[in-house]
Structure formats: C-alpha cells, structure tokens
PAZAPA-4460 file (N, C-alpha, C; in steps of 0.05 Angstrom, whole numbers, plus 32768, in hexadecimal, padded with zeros to 4 digits):
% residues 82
    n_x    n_y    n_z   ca_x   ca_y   ca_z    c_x    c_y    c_z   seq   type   mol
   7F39   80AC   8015   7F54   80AF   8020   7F57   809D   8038     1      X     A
   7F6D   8097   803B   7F6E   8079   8050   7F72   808E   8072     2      X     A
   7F66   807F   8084   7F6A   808B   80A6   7F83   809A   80A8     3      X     A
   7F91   8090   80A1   7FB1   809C   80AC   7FB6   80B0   809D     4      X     A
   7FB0   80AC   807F   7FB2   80C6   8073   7FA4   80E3   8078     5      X     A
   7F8D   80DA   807C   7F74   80EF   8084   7F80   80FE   80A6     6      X     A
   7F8D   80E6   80AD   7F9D   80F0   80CB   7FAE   80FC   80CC     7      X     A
   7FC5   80FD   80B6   7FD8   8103   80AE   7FD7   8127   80A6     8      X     A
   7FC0   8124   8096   7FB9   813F   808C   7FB0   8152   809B     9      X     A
   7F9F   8145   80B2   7F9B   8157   80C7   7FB3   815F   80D6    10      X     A
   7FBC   814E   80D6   7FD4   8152   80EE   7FEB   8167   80E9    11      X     A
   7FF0   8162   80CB   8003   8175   80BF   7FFA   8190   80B9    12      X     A
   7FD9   8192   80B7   7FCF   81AF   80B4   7FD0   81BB   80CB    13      X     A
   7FD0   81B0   80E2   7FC8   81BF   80FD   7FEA   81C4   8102    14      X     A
   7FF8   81BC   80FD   801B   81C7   80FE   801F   81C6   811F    15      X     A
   8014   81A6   8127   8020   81A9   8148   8033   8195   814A    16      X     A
   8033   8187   8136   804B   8172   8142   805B   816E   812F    17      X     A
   8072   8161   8133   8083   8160   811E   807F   8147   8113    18      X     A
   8091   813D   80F5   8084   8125   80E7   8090   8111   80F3    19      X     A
   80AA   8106   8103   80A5   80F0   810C   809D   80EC   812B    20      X     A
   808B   80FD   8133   8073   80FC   814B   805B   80F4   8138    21      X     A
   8052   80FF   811E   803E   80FF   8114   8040   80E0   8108    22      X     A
   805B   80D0   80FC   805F   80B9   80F5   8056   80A5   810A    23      X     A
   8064   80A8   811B   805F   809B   8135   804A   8091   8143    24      X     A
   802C   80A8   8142   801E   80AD   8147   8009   8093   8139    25      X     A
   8014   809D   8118   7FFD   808B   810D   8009   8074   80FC    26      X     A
   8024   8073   8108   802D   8047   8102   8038   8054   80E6    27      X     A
   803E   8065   80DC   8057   8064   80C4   8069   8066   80C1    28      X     A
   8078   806B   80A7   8098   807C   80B4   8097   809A   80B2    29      X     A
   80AA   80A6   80B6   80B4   80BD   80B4   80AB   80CE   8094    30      X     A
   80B5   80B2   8082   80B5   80B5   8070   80A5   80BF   8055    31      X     A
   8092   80A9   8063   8076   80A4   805C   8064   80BF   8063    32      X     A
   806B   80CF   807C   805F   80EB   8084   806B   80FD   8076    33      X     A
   8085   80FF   8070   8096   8115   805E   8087   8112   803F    34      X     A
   8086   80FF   8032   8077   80F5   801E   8064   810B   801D    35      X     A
   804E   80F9   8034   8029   8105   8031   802C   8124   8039    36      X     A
   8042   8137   804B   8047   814B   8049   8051   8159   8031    37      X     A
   8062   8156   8023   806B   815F   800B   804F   8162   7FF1    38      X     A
   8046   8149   7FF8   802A   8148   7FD9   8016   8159   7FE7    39      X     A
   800D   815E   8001   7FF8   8177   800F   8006   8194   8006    40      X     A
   801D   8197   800B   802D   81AF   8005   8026   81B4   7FE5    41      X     A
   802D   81A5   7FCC   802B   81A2   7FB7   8011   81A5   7FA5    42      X     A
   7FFE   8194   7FB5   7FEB   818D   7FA4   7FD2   818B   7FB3    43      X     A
   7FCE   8190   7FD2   7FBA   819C   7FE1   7FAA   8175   7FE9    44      X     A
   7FA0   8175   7FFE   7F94   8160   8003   7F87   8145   7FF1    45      X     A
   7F7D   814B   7FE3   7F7C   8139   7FCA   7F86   812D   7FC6    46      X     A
   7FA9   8129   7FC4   7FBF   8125   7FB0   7FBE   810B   7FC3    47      X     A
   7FB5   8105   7FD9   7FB9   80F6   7FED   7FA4   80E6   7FEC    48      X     A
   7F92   80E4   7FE3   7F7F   80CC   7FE2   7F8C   80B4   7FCD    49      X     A
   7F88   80A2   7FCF   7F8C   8085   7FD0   7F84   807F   7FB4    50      X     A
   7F96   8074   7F9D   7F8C   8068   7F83   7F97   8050   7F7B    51      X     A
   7F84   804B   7F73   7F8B   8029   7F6B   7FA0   802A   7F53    52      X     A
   7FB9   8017   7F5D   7FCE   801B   7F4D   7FCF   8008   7F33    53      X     A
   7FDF   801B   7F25   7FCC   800E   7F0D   7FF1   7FFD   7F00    54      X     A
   7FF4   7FE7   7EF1   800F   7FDF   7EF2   8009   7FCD   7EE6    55      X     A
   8015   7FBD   7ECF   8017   7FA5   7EB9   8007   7F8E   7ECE    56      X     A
   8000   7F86   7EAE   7FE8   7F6D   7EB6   7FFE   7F5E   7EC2    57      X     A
   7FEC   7F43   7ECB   8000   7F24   7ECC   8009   7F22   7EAE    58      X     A
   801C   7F0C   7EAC   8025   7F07   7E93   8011   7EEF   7E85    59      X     A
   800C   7EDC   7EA6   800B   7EC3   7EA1   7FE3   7EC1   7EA4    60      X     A
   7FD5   7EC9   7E92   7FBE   7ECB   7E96   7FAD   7EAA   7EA8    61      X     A
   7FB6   7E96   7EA7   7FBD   7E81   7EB3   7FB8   7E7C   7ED4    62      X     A
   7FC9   7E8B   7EDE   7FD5   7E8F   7F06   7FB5   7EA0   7F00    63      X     A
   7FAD   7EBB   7EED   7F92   7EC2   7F00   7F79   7EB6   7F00    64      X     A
   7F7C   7E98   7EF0   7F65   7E8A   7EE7   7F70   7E6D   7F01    65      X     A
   7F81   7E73   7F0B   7F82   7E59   7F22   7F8B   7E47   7F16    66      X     A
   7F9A   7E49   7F00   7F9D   7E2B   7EF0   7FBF   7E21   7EF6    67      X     A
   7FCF   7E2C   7F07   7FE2   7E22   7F0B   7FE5   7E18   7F22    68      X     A
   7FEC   7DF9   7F2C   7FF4   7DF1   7F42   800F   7DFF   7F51    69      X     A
   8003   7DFE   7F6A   8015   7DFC   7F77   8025   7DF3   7F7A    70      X     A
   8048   7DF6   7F83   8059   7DE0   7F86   8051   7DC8   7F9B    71      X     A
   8049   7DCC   7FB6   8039   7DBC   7FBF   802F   7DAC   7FB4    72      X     A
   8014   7DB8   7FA2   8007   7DA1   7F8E   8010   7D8E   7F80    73      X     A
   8026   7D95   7F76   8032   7D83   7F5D   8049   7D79   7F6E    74      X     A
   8046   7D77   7F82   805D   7D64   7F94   8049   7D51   7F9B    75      X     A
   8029   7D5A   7FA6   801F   7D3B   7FAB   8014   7D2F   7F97    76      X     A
   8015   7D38   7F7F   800E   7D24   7F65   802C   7D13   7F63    77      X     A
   803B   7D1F   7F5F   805C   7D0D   7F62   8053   7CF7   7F76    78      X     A
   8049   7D01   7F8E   8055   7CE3   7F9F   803E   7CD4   7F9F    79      X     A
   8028   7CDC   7FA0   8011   7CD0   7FA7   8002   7CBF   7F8B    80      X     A
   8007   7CD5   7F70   8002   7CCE   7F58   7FED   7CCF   7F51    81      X     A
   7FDE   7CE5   7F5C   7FC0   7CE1   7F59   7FC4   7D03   7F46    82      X     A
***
C-alpha cells in the first residue's frame, strides 16, 4: 500500500480530522481522501492497496521494440542525409 494511503487509513480510523485537513496533510485532493474513505467504509483496508493496472496492449508492437524514430530523428536524416 503506498505512504499516503497507509496515512490516509490511519488518519481516517482515528476520526480526528476532517478529509480536507487529512488531504492537505498528505499532498492530495479532497477527493482522492473521499475515494480512499468510501472503499475503507466498503471493503475494509485492503481495498486500498495498490494494483498494477491492467489496460490494452500497445497496438504498435514496434514503439516497444525502439524501432520508431523520433521526429527529431528523421528531421536530421532530412537535412544532414545521413
């Protein structure tokens, strides 16, 4: 679970401050504390640890093999010609 969250959780279990003192506190928004409050309420500390998001490959198998220039690049082959 990431620092802020683990901070977050404390902070909201001990019921001393409100969420945007508790935002404030640890550099997020408001929002972001109403969030990690709602899923503690819901689904108990857990729900709050950190997962690697999972979301469609690249298209261009290509960009992850490095094989496309840069626009840079192919501007100094234009002028230089190398």
């Amino acid at each position: 679970m990431a620092d802020q969250r683990e901070e977050a959780v404390r902070l909201l279990q001990a019921g001393e401050l409100r969420q945007v003192q508790i935002a404030r506190q640890l550099g997020v928004t408001e929002a972001a504390v109403s969030k990690w409050r709602k899923k503690l309420e819901e689904e108990g500390p857990d729900a709050l640890e950190l997962h690697k998001a999972t979301g469609r490959p690249p298209r261009n198998k290509n960009c992850e093999r490095g094989w496309i220039m840069t626009l840079k690049e192919v501007r100094t082959i234009q002028i230089y010609g190398i």
